[in-house]
C-alpha positions, 0 to 999 in steps of 0.5 A, spaced: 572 460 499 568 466 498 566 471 493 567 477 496 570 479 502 566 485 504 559 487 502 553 492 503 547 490 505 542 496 503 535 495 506 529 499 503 523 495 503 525 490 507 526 491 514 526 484 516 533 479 517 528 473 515 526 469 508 530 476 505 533 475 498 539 480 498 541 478 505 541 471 503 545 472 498 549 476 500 551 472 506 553 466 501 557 470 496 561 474 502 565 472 509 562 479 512 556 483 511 555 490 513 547 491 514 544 499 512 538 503 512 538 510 510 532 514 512 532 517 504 530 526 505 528 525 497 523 520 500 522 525 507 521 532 505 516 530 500 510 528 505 506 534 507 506 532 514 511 532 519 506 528 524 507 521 519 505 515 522 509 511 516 515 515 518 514 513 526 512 505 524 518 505 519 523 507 525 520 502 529 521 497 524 529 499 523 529 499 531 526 491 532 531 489 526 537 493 529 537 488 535 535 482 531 542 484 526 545 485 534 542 479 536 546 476 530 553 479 532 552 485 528 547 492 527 545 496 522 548 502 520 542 507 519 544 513 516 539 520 515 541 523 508 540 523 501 541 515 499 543 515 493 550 520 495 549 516 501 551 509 499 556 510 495 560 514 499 558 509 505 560 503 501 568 507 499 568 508 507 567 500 508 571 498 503 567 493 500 566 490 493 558 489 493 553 492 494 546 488 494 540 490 494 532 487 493 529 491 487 525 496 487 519 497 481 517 505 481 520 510 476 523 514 483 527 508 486 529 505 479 532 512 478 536 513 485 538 505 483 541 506 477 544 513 480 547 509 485 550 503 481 553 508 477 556 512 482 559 505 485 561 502 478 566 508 478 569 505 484 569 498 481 564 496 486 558 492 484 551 493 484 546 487 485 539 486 485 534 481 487 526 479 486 523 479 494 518 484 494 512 479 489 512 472 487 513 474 479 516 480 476 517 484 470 518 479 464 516 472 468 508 472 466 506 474 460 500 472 455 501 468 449 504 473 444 509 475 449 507 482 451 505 484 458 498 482 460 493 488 462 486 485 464 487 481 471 483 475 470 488 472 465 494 474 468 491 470 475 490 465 471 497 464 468 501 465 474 498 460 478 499 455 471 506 459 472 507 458 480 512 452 482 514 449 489 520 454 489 517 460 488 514 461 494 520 458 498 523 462 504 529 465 502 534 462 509 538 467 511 544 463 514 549 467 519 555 465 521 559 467 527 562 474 525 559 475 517 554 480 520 558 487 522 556 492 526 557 499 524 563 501 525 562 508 526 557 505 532 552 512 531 546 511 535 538 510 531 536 517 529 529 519 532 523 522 530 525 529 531 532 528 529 527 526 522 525 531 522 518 528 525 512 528 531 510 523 534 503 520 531 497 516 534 500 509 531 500 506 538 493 508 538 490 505 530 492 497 532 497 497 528 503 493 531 510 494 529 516 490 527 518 483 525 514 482 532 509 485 530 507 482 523 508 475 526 502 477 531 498 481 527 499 474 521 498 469 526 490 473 528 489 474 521 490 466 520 484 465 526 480 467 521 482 467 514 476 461 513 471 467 513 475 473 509 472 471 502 464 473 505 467 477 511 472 482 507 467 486 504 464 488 512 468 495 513 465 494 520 469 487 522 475 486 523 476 481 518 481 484 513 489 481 515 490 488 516 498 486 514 498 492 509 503 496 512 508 491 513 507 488 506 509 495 504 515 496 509 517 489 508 517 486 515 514 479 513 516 477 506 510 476 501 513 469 501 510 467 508 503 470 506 502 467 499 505 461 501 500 460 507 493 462 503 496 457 497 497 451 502 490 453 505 487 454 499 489 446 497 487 443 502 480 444 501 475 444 507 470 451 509 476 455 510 480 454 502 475 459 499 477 464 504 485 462 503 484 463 495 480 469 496 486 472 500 491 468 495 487 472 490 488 479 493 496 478 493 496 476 486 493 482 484 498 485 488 503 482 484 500 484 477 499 492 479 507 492 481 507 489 474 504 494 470 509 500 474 514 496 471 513 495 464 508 501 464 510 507 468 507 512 465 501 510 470 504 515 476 501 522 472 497 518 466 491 514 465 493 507 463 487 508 457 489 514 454 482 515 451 481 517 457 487 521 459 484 529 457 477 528 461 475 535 462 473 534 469 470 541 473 475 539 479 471 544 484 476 545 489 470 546 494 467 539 493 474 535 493 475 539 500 468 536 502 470 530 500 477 529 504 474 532 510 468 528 510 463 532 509 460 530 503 453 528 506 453 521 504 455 517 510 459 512 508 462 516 504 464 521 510 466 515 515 470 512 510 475 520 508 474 520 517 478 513 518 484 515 513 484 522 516 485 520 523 488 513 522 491 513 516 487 507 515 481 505 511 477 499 508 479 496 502 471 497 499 471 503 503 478 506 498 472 504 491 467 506 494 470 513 496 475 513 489 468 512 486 464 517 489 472 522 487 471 521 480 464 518 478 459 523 483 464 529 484 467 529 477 474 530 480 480 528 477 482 521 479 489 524 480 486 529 487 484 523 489 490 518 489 495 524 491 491 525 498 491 517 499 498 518 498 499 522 502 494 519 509 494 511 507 499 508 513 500 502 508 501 507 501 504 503 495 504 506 488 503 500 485 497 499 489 494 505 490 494 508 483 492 502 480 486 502 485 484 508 483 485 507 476 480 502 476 474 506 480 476 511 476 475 508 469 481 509 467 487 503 467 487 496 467 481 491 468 478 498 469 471 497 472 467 501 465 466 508 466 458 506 465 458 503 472 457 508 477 458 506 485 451 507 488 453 510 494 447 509 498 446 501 496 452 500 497 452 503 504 446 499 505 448 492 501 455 492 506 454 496 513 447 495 513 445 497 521 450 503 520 455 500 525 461 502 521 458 509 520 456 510 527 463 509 529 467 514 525 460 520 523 459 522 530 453 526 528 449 520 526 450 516 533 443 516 534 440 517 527 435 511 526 437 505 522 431 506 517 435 513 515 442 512 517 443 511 509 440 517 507 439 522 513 437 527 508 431 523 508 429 524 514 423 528 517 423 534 520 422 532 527 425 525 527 432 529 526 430 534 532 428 527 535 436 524 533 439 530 535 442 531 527 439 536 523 441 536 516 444 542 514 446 544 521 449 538 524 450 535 518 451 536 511 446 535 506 449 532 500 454 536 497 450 532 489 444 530 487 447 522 486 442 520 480 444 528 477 452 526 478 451 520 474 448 523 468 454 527 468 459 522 468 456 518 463 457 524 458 463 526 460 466 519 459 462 518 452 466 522 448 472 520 450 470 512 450 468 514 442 461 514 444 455 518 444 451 520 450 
């Protein structure tokens, strides 16, 4: 006999019917499920835009899993609102007994959940979590002395000495005639302007949509996974997995991916490093959404408080440069360009251009991460701010504050005929590759001759990098305990 009678689904970041632990849980414990997702306006109002892809890839998301769930005998109950009044007033209204979800991992949501299974726990309604969106969470991993780990390396190490066979096991989501109901109220799935929302240019960035779209964009990734641990670097190749989004937004489960590349990774050959290399990725994945949990201060603060008061100048002109891609560095620029018209960008791009931010325009990290909150299709905080505050110096396994990105060697060292530059800086299409990397450079008649004057067509560099360089190295040495 089953546990509960009814119970609530509540599906966040998780749009999918497959390998979903919540979801499989609750189909165990109860003889009905109701599925919902409620498109949350505490999330909503704060984008800067009302033109977002996210938003737009997400009501897609929640299109293809409501069919699939009516496929099954049963739909899913969207709801446009604030969630954390929502789903308690929705789970009195469904009279059910449960409430299970997948957890969350950033301060926000772990303050709504809290919200949420108080309000419920007044109603005498559970509320119960699981672990779905990492392979280890919170606790699981932790150094000798049993504290949480800070550098990357060791933490790798100990989860992969941590990871057995039931750790990447899918989570099968049994359904039984009749367990998955339909909404009751049988409300149709808002749509972007019932949101509040345009339409993007999502169809035009090769992002594909849904639990579909996941499949196929991992089944082209696994193509050519053997090449990704020398190819991941090219920003001019397709040769990431591009899966980001749907990591993000849950339409493929971290399971199915890590389980792919630890597989591969074992069976040796020319394509393990490849597998590896991308095994590695995911793990470090895990370990910045370990840091959020046991460390939420990162959102507003530097994991290193020595270097939490940097005066940095934080020249409005300069950071406004830096988001439009006019820095005069191109591969700079090309990359600000990439992620203002698609919502994409590299991920060497993302050090590179976080580098140039913060080490050559002595902006405060926290511009830089807030403006890729607010344009990358595959935004996560765990990730992204943990990204940024490695190029910035300042967090966990941080890249020293000594060592400065070269925006003109590593312009050369991994776009080096420009082809990645070409694409996305216009202006430079007919520059020569002797100076695509410095245009500046460039004599006064091979400019005319290229179509792209400096300082006409073109910005001149915004700074001196060699001059940008010696400033960081004294604006870090104090706060570092050293001399200049």
């Amino acid at each position: 006999m089953a546990e509960f009678q009814r119970t609530l689904c509540w599906l966040r970041r998780d749009l999918r019917d497959h390998d979903h632990a919540a979801l499989a849980a609750a189909l165990e414990r109860s003889a009905h499920v109701f599925c919902a997702f409620v498109f949350d306006t505490e999330i909503l109002d704060r984008l800067e835009s009302r033109a977002d892809r996210r938003v737009e890839f997400i009501l897609a998301a929640v299109a293809g899993l409501d069919a699939a769930l009516n496929a099954r005998g049963g739909g899913l109950i969207v709801r446009h609102g604030q969630a954390a009044s929502l789903v308690p007033a929705l789970a009195r209204a469904l009279q059910v007994e449960a409430v299970f979800v997948n957890r969350d991992y950033e301060p926000d949501a772990k303050r709504r959940d809290a919200e949420v299974a108080a309000a419920l726990a007044r109603d005498g309604i559970r509320f119960v979590e699981h672990k779905d969106q990492v392979i280890f969470e919170r606790d699981e991993i932790l150094t000798r002395s049993g504290t949480p780990f800070s550098v990357y390396t060791p933490y790798r190490n100990a989860w992969h000495a941590a990871l057995r066979e039931q750790h990447l096991r899918p989570h099968v989501v049994t359904v039984r005639s009749g367990a998955v109901l339909p909404d009751p109220e049988a409300m149709r799935i808002p749509s972007l302007a019932d949101l509040g929302f345009r339409e993007t240019n999502l169809r035009d960035v090769g992002i594909a949509t849904g639990m579909a779209g996941a499949k196929k964009m991992f089944t082209a990734f696994c193509r050519r996974i053997d090449d990704y641990a020398t190819a991941r670097d090219i920003p001019a190749l397709d040769a990431t997995s591009n899966l980001s989004p749907h990591l993000r937004f849950g339409t493929i489960s971290v399971r199915t991916l890590a389980a792919e590349a630890h597989a591969r990774s074992l069976r040796g050959g020319d394509g393990a490093t490849g597998a590896a290399t991308w095994l590695s990725e995911l793990i470090w994945r895990d370990f910045y959404f370990m840091v959020l949990d046991r460390h939420p201060r990162v959102v507003d603060h530097a994991f290193k408080p020595e270097f939490d008061a940097i005066p940095f100048p934080n020249d409005r002109a300069l950071f406004t440069a830096w988001c439009e891609g006019r820095t005069g560095y191109p591969l700079v620029d090309a990359g600000m360009r990439q992620l203002a018209t698609t919502g994409r960008m590299h991920n060497r791009l993302r050090m590179i251009t976080a580098s140039f931010l913060v080490k050559d325009l002595h902006v405060d990290w926290r511009w830089g991460e807030r403006h890729f909150a607010a344009h990358l299709n595959d935004y996560d905080l765990a990730a992204n701010n943990g990204g940024w505050q490695w190029a910035a110096s300042t967090g966990t396994d941080a890249q020293p504050y000594f060592r400065i990105f070269n925006p003109i060697t590593q312009s050369e060292r991994f776009d080096p005929q420009g082809t990645y530059i070409r694409r996305f800086v216009g202006e430079l299409a007919s520059v020569p590759d002797a100076w695509i990397h410095a245009p500046w450079k460039m004599p006064p008649l091979a400019q005319l001759e290229a179509g792209c004057v400096i300082g006409r067509d073109y910005p001149a560099p915004v700074v001196d990098h060699d001059t940008a360089r010696k400033v960081t190295l004294e604006l870090f040495s104090v706060r570092a305990g050293r001399k200049p």
